[in-house]
Structures are given as structure tokens and as C-alpha cells.
C-alpha positions as YAML, in Angstrom:
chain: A
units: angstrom
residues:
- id: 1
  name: UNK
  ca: [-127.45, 36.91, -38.60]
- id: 2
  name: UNK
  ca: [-127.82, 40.35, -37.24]
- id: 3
  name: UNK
  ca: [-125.40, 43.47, -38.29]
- id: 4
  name: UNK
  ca: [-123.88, 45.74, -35.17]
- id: 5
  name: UNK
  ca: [-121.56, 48.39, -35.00]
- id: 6
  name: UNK
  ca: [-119.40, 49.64, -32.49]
- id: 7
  name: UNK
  ca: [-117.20, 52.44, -32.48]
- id: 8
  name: UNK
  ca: [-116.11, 55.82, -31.50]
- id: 9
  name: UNK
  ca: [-115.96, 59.14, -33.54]
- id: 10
  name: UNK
  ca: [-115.56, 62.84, -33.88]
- id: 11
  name: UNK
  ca: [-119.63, 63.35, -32.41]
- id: 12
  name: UNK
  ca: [-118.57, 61.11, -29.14]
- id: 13
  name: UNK
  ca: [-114.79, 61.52, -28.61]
- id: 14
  name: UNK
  ca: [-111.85, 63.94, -29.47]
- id: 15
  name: UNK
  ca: [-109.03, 63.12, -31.43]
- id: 16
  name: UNK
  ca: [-106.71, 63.13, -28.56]
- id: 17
  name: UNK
  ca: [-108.70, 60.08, -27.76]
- id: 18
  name: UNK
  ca: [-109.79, 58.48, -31.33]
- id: 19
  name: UNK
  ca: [-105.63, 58.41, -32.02]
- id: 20
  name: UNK
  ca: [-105.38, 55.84, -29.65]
- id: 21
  name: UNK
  ca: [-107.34, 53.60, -31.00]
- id: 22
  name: UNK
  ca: [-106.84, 53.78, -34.85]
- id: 23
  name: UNK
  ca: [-105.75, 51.39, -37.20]
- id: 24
  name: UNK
  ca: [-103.17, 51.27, -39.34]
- id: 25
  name: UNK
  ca: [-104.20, 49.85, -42.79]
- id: 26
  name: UNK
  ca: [-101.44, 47.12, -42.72]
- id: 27
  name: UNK
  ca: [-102.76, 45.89, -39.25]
- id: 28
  name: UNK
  ca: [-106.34, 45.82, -40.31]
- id: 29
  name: UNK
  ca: [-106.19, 42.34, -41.66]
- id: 30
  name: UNK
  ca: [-104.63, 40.68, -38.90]
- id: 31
  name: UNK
  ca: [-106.87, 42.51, -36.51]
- id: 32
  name: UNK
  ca: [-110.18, 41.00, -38.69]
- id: 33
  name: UNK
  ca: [-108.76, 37.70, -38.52]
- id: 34
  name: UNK
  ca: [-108.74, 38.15, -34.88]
- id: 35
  name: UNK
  ca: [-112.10, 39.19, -34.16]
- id: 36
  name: UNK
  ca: [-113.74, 35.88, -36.58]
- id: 37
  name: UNK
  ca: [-111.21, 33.40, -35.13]
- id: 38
  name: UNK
  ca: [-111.76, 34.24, -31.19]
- id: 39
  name: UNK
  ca: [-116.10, 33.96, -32.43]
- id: 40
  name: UNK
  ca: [-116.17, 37.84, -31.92]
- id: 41
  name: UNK
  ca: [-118.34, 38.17, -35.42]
- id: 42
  name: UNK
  ca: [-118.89, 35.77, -38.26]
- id: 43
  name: UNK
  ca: [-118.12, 38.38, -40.64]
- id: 44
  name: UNK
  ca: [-116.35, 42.15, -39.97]
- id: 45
  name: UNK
  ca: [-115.28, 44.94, -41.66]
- id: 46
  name: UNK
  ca: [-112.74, 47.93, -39.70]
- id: 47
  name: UNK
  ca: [-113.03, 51.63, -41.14]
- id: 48
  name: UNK
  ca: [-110.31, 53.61, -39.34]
- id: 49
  name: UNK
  ca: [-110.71, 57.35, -40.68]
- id: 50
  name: UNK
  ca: [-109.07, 60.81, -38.51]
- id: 51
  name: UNK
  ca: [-112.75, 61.14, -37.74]
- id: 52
  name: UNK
  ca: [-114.04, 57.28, -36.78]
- id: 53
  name: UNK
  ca: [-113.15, 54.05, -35.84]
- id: 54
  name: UNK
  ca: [-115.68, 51.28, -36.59]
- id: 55
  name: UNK
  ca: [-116.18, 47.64, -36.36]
- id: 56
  name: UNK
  ca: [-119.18, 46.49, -37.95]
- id: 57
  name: UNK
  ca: [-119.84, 42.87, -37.93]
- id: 58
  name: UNK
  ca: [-122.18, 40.19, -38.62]
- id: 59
  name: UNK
  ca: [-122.57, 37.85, -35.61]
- id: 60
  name: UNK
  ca: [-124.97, 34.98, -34.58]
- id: 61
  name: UNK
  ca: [-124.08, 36.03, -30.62]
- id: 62
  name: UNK
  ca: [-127.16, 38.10, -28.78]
- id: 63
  name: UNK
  ca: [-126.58, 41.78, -29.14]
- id: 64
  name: UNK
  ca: [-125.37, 41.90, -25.78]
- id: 65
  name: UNK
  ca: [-122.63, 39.49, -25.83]
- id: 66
  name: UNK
  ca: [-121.71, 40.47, -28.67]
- id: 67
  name: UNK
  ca: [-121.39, 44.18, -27.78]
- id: 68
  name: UNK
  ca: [-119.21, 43.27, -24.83]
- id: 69
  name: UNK
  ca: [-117.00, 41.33, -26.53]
- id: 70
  name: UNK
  ca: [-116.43, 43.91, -29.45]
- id: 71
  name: UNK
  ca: [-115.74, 46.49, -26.88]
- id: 72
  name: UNK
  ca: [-113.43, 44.33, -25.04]
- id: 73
  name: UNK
  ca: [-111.89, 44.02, -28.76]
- id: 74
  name: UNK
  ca: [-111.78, 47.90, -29.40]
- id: 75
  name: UNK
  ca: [-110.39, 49.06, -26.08]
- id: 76
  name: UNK
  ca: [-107.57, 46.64, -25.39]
- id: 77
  name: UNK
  ca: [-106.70, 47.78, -29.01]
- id: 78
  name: UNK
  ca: [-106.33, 51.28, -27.62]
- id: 79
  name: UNK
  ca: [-104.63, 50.31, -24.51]
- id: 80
  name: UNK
  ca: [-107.13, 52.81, -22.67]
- id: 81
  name: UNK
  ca: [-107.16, 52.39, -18.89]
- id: 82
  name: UNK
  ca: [-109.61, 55.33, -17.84]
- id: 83
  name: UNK
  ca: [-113.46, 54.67, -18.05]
- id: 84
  name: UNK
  ca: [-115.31, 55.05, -21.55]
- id: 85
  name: UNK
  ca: [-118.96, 55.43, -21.57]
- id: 86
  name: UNK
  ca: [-121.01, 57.88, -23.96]
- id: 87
  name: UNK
  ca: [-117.59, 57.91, -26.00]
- id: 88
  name: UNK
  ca: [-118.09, 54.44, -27.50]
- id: 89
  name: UNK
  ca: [-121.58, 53.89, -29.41]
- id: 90
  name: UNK
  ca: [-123.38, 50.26, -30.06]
- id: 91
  name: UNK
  ca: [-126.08, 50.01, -32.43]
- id: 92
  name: UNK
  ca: [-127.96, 46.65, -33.54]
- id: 93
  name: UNK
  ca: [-130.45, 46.34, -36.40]
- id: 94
  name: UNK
  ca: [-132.13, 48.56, -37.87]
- id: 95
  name: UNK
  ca: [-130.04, 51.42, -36.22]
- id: 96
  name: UNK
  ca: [-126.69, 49.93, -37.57]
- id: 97
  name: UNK
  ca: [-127.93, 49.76, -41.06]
- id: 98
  name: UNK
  ca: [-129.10, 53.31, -41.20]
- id: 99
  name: UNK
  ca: [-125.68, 54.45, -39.42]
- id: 100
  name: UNK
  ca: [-123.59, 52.65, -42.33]
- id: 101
  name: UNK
  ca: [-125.93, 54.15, -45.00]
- id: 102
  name: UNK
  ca: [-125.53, 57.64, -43.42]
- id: 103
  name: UNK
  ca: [-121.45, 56.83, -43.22]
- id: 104
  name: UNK
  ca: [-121.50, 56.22, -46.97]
- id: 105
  name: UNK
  ca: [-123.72, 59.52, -48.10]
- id: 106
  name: UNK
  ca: [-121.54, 61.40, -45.55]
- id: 107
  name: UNK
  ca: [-124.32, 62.38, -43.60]
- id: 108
  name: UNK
  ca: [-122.80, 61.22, -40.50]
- id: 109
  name: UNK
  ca: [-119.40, 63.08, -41.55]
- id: 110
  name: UNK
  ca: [-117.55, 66.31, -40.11]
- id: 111
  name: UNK
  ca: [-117.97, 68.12, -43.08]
- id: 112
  name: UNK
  ca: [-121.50, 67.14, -43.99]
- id: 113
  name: UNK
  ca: [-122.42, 65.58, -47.36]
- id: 114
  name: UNK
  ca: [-118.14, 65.16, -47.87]
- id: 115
  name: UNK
  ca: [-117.26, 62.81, -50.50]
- id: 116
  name: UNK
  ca: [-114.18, 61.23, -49.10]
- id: 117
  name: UNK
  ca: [-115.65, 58.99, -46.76]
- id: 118
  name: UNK
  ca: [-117.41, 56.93, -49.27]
- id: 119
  name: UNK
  ca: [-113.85, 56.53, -50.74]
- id: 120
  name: UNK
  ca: [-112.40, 55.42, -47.40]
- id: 121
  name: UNK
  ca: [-115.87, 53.08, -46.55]
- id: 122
  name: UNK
  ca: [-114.92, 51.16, -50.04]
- id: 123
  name: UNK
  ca: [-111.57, 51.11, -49.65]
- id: 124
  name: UNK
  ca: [-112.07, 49.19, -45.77]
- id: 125
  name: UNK
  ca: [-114.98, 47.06, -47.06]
- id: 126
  name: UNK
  ca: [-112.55, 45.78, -50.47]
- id: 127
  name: UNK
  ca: [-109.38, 45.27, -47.72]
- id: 128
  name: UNK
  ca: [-112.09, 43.02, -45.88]
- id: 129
  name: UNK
  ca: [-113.51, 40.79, -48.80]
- id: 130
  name: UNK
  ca: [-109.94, 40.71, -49.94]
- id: 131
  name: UNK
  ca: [-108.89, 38.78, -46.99]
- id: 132
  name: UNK
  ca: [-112.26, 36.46, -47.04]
- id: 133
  name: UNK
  ca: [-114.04, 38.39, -44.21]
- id: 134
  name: UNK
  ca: [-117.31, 38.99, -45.31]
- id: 135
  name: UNK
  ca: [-119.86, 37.35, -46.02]
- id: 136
  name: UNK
  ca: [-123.36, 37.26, -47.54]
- id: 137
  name: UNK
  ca: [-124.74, 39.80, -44.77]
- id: 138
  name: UNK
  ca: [-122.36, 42.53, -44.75]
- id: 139
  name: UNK
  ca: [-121.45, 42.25, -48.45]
- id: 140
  name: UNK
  ca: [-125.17, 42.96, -49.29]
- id: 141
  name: UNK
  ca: [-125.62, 45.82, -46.32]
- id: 142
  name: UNK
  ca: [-121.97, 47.16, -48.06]
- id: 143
  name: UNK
  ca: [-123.18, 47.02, -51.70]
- id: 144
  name: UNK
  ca: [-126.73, 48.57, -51.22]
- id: 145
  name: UNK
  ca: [-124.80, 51.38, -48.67]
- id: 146
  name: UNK
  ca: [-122.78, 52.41, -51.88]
- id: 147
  name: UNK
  ca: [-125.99, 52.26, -53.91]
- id: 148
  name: UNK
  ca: [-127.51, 54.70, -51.71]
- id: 149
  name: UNK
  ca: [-124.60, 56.70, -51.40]
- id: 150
  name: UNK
  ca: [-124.68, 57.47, -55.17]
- id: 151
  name: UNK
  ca: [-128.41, 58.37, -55.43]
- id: 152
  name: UNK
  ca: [-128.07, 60.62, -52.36]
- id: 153
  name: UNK
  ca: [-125.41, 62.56, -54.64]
- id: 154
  name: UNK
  ca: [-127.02, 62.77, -57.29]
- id: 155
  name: UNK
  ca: [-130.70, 63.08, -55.68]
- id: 156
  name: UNK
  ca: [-130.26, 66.31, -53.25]
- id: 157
  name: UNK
  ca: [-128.33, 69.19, -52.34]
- id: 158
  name: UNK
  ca: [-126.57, 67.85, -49.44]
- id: 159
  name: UNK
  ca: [-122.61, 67.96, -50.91]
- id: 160
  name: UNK
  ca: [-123.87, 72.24, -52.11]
- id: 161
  name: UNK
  ca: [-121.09, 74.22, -50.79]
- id: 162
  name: UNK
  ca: [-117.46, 72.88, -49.10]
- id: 163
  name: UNK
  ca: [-117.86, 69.59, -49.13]
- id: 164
  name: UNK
  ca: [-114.53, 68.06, -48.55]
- id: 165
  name: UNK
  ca: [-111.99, 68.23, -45.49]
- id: 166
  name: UNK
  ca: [-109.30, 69.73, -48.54]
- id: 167
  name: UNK
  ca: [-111.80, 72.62, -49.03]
- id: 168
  name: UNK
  ca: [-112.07, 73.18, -45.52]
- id: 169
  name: UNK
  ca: [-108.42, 73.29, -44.93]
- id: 170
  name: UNK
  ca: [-108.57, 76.31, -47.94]
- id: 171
  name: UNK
  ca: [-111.14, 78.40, -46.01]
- id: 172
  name: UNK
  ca: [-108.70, 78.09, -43.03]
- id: 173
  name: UNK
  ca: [-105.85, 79.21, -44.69]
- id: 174
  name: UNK
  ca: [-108.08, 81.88, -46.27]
- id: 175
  name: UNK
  ca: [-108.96, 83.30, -43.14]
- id: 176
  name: UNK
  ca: [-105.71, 83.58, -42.07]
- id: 177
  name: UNK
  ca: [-103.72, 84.62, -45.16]
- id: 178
  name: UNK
  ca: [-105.91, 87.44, -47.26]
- id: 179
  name: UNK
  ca: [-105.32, 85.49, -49.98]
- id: 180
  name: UNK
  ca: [-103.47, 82.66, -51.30]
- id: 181
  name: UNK
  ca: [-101.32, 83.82, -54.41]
- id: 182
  name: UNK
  ca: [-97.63, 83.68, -53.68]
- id: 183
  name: UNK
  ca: [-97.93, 80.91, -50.69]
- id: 184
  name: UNK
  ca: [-95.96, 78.20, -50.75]
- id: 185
  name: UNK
  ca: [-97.11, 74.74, -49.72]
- id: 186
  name: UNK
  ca: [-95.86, 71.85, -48.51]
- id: 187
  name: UNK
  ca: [-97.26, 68.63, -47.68]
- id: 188
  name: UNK
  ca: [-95.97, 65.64, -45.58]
- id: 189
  name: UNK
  ca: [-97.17, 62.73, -46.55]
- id: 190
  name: UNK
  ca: [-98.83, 61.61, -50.01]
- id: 191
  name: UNK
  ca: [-102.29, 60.09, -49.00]
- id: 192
  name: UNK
  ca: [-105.62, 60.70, -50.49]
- id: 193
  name: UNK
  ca: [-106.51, 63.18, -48.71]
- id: 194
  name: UNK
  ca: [-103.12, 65.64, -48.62]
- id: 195
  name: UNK
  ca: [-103.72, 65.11, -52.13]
- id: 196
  name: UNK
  ca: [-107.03, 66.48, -52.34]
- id: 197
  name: UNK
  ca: [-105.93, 69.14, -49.78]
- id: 198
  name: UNK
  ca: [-103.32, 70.04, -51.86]
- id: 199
  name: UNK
  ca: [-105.49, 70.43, -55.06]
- id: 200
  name: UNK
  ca: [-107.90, 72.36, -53.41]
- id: 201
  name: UNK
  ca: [-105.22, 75.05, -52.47]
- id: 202
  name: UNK
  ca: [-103.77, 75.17, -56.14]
- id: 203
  name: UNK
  ca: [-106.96, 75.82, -57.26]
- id: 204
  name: UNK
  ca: [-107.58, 78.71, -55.41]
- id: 205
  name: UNK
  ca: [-103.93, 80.07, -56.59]
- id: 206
  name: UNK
  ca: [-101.37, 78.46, -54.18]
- id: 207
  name: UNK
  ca: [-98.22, 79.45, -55.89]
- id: 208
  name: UNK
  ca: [-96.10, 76.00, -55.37]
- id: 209
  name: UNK
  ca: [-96.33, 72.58, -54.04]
- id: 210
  name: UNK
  ca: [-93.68, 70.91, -52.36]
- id: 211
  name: UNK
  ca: [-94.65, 67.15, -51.25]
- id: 212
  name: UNK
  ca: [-92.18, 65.32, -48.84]
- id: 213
  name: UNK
  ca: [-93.42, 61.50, -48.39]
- id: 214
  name: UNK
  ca: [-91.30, 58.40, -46.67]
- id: 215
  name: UNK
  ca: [-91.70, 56.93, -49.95]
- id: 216
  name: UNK
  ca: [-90.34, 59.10, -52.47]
- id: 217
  name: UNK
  ca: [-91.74, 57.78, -55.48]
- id: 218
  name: UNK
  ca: [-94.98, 58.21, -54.29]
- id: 219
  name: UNK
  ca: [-94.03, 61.81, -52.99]
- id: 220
  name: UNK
  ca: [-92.52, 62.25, -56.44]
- id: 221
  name: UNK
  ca: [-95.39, 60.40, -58.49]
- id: 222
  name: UNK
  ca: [-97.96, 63.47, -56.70]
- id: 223
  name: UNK
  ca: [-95.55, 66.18, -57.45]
- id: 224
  name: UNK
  ca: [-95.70, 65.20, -60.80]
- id: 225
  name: UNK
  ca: [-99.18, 65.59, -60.85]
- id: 226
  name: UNK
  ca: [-99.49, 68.17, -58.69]
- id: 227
  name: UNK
  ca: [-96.95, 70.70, -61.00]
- id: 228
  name: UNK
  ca: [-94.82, 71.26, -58.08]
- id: 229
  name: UNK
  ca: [-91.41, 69.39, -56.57]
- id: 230
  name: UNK
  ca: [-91.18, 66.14, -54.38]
- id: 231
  name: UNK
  ca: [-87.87, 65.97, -51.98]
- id: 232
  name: UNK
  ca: [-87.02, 63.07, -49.52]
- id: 233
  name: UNK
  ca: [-88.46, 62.67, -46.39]
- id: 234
  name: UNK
  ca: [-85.71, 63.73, -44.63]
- id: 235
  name: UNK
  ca: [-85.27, 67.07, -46.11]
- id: 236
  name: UNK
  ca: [-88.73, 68.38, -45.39]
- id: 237
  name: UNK
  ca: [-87.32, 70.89, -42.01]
- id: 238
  name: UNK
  ca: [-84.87, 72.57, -44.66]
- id: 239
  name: UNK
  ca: [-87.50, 73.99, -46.79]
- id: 240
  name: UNK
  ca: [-89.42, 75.65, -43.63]
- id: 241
  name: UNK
  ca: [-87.90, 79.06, -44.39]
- id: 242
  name: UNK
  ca: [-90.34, 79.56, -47.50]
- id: 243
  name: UNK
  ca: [-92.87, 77.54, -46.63]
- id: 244
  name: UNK
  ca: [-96.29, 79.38, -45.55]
- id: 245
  name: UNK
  ca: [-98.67, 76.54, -45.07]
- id: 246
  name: UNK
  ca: [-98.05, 73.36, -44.28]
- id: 247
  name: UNK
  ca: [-100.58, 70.43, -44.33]
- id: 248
  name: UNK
  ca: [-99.63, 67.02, -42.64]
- id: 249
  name: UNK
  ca: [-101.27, 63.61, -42.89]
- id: 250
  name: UNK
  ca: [-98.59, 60.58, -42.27]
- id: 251
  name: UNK
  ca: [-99.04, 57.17, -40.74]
- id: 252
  name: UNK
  ca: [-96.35, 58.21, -38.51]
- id: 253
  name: UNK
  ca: [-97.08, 56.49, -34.73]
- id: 254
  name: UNK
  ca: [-95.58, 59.77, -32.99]
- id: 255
  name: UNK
  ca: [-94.90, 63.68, -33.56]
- id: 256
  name: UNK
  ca: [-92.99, 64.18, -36.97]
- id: 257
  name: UNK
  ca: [-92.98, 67.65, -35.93]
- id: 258
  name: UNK
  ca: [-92.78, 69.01, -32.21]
- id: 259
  name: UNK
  ca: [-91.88, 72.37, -30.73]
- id: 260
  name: UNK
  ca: [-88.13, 72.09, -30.43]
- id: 261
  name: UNK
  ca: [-87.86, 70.95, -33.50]
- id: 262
  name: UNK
  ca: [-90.38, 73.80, -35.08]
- id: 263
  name: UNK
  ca: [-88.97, 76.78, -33.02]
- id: 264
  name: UNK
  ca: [-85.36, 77.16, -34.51]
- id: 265
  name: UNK
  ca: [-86.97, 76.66, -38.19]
- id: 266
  name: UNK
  ca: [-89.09, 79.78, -37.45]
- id: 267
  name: UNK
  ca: [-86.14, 82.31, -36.66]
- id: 268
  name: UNK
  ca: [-84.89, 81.27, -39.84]
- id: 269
  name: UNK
  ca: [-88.04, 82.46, -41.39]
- id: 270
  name: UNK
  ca: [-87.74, 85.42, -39.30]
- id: 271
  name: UNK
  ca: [-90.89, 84.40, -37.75]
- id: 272
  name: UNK
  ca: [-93.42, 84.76, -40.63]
- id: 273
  name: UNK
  ca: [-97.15, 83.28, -40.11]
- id: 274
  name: UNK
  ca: [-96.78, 79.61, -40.72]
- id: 275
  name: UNK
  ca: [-99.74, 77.68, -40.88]
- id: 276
  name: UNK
  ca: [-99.98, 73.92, -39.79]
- id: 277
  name: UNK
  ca: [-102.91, 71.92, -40.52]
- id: 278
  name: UNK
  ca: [-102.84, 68.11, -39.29]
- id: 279
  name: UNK
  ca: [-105.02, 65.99, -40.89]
- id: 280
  name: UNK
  ca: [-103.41, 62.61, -39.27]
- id: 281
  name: UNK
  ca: [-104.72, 60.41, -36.75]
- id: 282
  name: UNK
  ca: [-102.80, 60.03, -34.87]
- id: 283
  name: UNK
  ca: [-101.40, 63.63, -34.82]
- id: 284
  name: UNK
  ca: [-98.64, 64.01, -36.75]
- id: 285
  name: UNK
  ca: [-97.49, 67.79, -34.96]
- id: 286
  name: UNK
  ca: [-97.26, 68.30, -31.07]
- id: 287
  name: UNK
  ca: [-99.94, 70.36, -30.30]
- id: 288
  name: UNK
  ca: [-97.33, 72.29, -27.92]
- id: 289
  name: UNK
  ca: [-96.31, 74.17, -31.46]
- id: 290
  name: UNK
  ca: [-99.08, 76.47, -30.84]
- id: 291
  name: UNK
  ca: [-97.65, 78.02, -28.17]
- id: 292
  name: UNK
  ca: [-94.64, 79.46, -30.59]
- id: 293
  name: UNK
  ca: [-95.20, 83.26, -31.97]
- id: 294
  name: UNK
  ca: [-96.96, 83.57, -35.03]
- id: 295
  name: UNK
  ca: [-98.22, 79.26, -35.61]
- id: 296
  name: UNK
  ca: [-100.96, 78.64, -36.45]
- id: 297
  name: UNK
  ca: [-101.71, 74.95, -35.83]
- id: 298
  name: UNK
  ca: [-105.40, 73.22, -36.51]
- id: 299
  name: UNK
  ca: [-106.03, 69.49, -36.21]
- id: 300
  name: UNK
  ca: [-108.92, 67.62, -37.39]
- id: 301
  name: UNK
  ca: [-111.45, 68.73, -34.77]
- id: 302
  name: UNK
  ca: [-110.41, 72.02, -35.26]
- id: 303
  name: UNK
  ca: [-111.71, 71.80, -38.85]
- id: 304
  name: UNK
  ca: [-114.98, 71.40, -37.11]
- id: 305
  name: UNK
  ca: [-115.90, 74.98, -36.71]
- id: 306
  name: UNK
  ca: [-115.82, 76.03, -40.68]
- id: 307
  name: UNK
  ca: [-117.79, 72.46, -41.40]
- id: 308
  name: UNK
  ca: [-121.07, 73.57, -38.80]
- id: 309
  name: UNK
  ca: [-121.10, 77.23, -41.02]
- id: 310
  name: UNK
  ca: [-122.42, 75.15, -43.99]
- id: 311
  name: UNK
  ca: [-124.12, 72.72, -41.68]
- id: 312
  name: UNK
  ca: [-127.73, 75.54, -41.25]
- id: 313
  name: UNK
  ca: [-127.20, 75.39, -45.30]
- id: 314
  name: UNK
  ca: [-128.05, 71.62, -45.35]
- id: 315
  name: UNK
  ca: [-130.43, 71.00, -42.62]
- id: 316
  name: UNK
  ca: [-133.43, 70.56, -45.11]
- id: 317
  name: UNK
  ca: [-131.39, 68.28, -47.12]
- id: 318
  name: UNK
  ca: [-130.45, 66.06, -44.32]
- id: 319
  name: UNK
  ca: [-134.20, 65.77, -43.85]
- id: 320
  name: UNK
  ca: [-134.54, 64.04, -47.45]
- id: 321
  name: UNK
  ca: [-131.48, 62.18, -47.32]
- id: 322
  name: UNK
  ca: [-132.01, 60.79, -44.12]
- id: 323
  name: UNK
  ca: [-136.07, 59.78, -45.41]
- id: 324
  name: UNK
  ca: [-134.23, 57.72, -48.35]
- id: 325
  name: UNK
  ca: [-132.25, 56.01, -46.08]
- id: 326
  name: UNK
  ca: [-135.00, 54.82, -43.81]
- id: 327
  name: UNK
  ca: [-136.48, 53.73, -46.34]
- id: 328
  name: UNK
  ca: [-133.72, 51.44, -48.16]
- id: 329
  name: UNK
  ca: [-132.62, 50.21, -44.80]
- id: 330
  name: UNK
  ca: [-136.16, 48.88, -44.99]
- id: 331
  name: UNK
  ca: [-135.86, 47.16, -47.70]
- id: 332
  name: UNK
  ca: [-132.99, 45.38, -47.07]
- id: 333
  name: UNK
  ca: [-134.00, 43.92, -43.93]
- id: 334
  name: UNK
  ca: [-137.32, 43.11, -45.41]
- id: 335
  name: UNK
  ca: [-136.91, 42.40, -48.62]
- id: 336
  name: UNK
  ca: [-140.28, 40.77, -48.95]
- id: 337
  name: UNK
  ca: [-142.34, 43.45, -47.52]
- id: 338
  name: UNK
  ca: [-143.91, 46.24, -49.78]
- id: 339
  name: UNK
  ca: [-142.18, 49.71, -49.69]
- id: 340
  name: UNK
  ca: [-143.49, 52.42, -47.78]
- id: 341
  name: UNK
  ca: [-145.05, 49.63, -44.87]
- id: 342
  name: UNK
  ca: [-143.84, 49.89, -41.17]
- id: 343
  name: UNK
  ca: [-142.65, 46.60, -38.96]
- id: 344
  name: UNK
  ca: [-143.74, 45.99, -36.11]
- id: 345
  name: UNK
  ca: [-141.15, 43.21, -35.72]
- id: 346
  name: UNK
  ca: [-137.35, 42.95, -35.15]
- id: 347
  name: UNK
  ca: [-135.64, 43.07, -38.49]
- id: 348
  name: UNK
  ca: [-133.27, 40.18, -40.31]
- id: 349
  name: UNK
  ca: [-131.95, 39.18, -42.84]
- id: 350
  name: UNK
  ca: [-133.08, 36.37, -44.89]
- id: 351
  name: UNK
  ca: [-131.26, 33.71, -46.15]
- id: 352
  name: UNK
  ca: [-129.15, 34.43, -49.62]
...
């Protein structure tokens, strides 16, 4: 039984069109169910990130079939009307092994050799066996990927340097604030990686933290661990007169913030530099914002173009990682043949 992937991310698509078809985490179990009970794939696992969307499954159908229906799957999930082509990528065996391998070292990432995404791959593969939907095949391909994940981190150089969509975010607002003693910060929306995001900016000397979530306990819960001050959701457009940077990553399924909302907030703060950074998919701040005097808005893509400075730093390391990767993908799908020998045959698993 054969693993396949199919999905779309930041290399193939922009985020305009990734939001469309993400996942929200409490529809990700209903959505799995869907895929094994229509005979889509025998086993499946759905990582939804600001930067992917992937299916990977296990499936006794021919690649081809299979492929069709999966896509079929994916883009009546995005309600997406125009034609996709080099946007949405299929890969069978070996090629789908190596791509979840190179997910989990974060060699396939934005920010190359980033840590988060191997947080995010567990956290999708655990919702999955959670619900009873995996199996042998893609618990095994799952487990070794995490395996390989931790000897590529502590093997190799690849994570030298920023590392981390948070630290990214800080050489942004570095580059357009001098410096980042006596900025305030706020940040909509109390996931993992606001969190991290918000860390990195206290560390290099962010003066507050102010953390607005819909659930206030968690917003107040990160506060508290943050050093800085939670309010209610509701309350976040009243602290925009001292607010210098703010960094946004809800689950919202629309703008929370759009230009006639943002424009009267900036008179108040007699149009100082305000920095938005939005870190949700989808989009949590109408891109129209930009257009306002003195905003400064970057989505996720945007964070693209301080990632490929560190990427000339890494391309030896990629070189190793991606050797070591080969090579356990190798041994999984041929567990009885020596290390180091090539195939000349089509690779599967055995039985457990």
C-alpha cells in the first residue's frame, strides 16, 4: 500500500490562493473521515500550515486514480473554479517519502531549516491517529520522518542563523524601526506561532506585549507568560494609538482588520509608522491597508524575501541533509535491502 501526497504550497501557489483551501483544525477530522469513507485513501493525514496544504495518504488505488480523486477532494474543498495546474503537486513513492522527510527537517520550508513545522507535522499526524486514521503505513513513514527530523538538527548546520518565521518577523521590524526598545506590541490571536513571534521581539528589547485573543484566558494565560497585558478581543482597535507593531495570526474566516476600519485608528496615532505583519492563512488584514500613509503591512509570502538572504548560507547543508534523507527513505521502503544499495525496482512497503 503505496504513500502519495498531494498538495499545494508557498513554492507552487501564493497565499491569496493557499487561503482558500486551508483547513481549519476543528474541520480536519471530519474532512479525514471523508476521504477513507468515500475509498479516497485507506489511511490519511491533513497538514494545513500558512505555507502548505497537504494530504498524504496511504491507498491501495493506482497512483493515477488515486491522484484524481484526491484532487477532486482538495479543490472542491477550496471552491476554486479557475484552472490549477503547476500549482497543485502529486508525488508517489519514493518521491512522497523524501517530500515528508524534507517537511519534517524543514528543508522544504520558507524559512529553511525552521523548527516550527516539525511542531505543526506532529501536531496533524497525532489529530489523525487520534481519530483512528492511520494505519501501519503512514504511522511508520510519520515516526521514522520525526526520527530524521531530529538527527538532521542535531547532525548539520542547516537551522545556523534565523531559523523561525518569529525571527523573521524581528528582522522585518528591524529594518523598518532602527531599533526595537520602546515599541509596543500587540498580537491578535494566541497561537504557537504569535507566541514565538512575540518572544522573539521581547528578546531583542520590545518594550511591552499586549495579546488580544477570542478566548481570553488563553490571551491572558500568554500574557502571563509573556510579562505583558491580555485585553478582550473586542478591545484590541482601542489600543492602536500606542501600538507600533502589530503581528496577527487568528483562525478568523475573513479580514479582522480592513482599511476603513485601520484608517481612523491612524489619525489618532497621528499617523506614526505602524507595522502589520499577518501570519494567518487565511489573511487576517485586507491587504488594501497598505495603501494608507505610513503602514507597513507584510503577509506570509512577504516574509519570503529575508528567508532566501540566509538561504546562500545553507546551500551546502541542504546538500547533506537532503543525502540523509535519501538514504532513510531507502530504508524504509526496503527494509530488507543493505544500506548504501540502489533499486532498480518500484518501492513498497512490506507487510507489518
Amino acid at each position: 500500500m503505496p504513500i502519495v501526497v498531494i498538495g499545494l504550497s508557498h513554492h507552487t501557489s501564493p497565499v491569496e490562493l493557499r487561503e482558500r483551501f486551508a483547513f481549519a483544525e476543528a474541520k480536519i477530522p471530519e474532512a479525514l473521515q471523508k476521504l477513507r469513507s468515500n475509498g479516497v485513501a485507506d489511511e490519511a493525514v491533513i497538514l494545513s500550515t500558512c505555507n502548505r496544504v497537504e494530504i498524504y495518504a496511504a491507498t491501495t488505488n493506482a497512483d493515477h486514480s488515486a491522484f484524481q480523486a484526491l484532487r477532486q477532494f482538495l479543490v472542491a474543498r477550496g471552491d476554486y473554479e479557475a484552472p490549477l495546474n503547476d500549482e497543485i503537486y502529486n508525488l508517489s513513492e519514493p518521491q512522497s517519502v523524501e517530500h515528508l522527510f524534507k517537511v519534517a527537517c524543514g528543508i522544504d520550508s520558507m524559512v529553511l531549516g525552521e523548527t516550527e513545522i516539525l511542531g505543526q507535522l506532529k501536531k496533524a499526524y497525532d489529530l489523525a491517529l487520534q481519530h483512528k486514521h492511520t494505519g501501519g503505513r503512514l504511522n511508520k513513514a510519520f515516526q521514522r520522518a520525526f526520527n530524521v527530523a531530529k538527527q538532521i538538527r542535531t547532525g548539520t548546520n542547516i537551522q545556523r542563523g534565523s531559523v523561525s518565521v518569529g525571527s523573521v518577523a524581528v528582522e522585518l521590524a528591524e529594518k523598518i524601526f532602527s531599533a526595537l526598545q520602546d515599541r509596543h506590541v500587540m498580537v491578535i490571536g494566541a497561537g504557537d506561532t504569535s507566541e514565538k513571534t512575540a518572544r522573539a521581539l521581547l528578546s531583542r528589547g520590545a518594550q511591552s506585549i499586549i495579546v488580544s485573543n477570542r478566548s481570553y484566558d488563553r490571551a491572558e494565560a500568554l500574557a502571563r507568560d509573556l510579562g505583558g497585558r491580555a485585553i478582550h478581543f473586542e478591545e484590541w482597535a482601542s489600543e492602536f494609538q500606542k501600538i507600533d507593531i502589530v503581528i496577527s495570526s487568528t483562525a478568523a474566516p475573513h479580514y479582522v482588520l480592513d482599511r476603513a476600519k485601520l484608517e481612523p485608528l491612524m489619525k489618532l496615532r497621528k499617523n506614526r509608522p505602524l507595522l502589520l505583519i499577518d501570519i494567518a492563512v487565511p489573511r487576517d488584514i485586507e491587504p488594501e491597508v497598505n495603501f494608507l500613509e505610513n503602514v507597513y503591512l507584510y503577509n506570509i509570502d512577504h516574509l519570503q524575501a529575508i528567508a532566501d538572504d540566509y538561504l546562500k548560507q545553507r546551500r551546502e547543508e541542504i546538500v547533506r541533509c537532503e543525502a540523509i534523507i535519501r538514504e532513510k527513505v531507502k530504508v524504509l521502503l526496503n527494509p530488507e535491502q543493505p544500506p548504501g544499495l540502489a533499486s532498480g525496482s518500484r518501492a513498497v512497503f512490506g507487510h507489518e
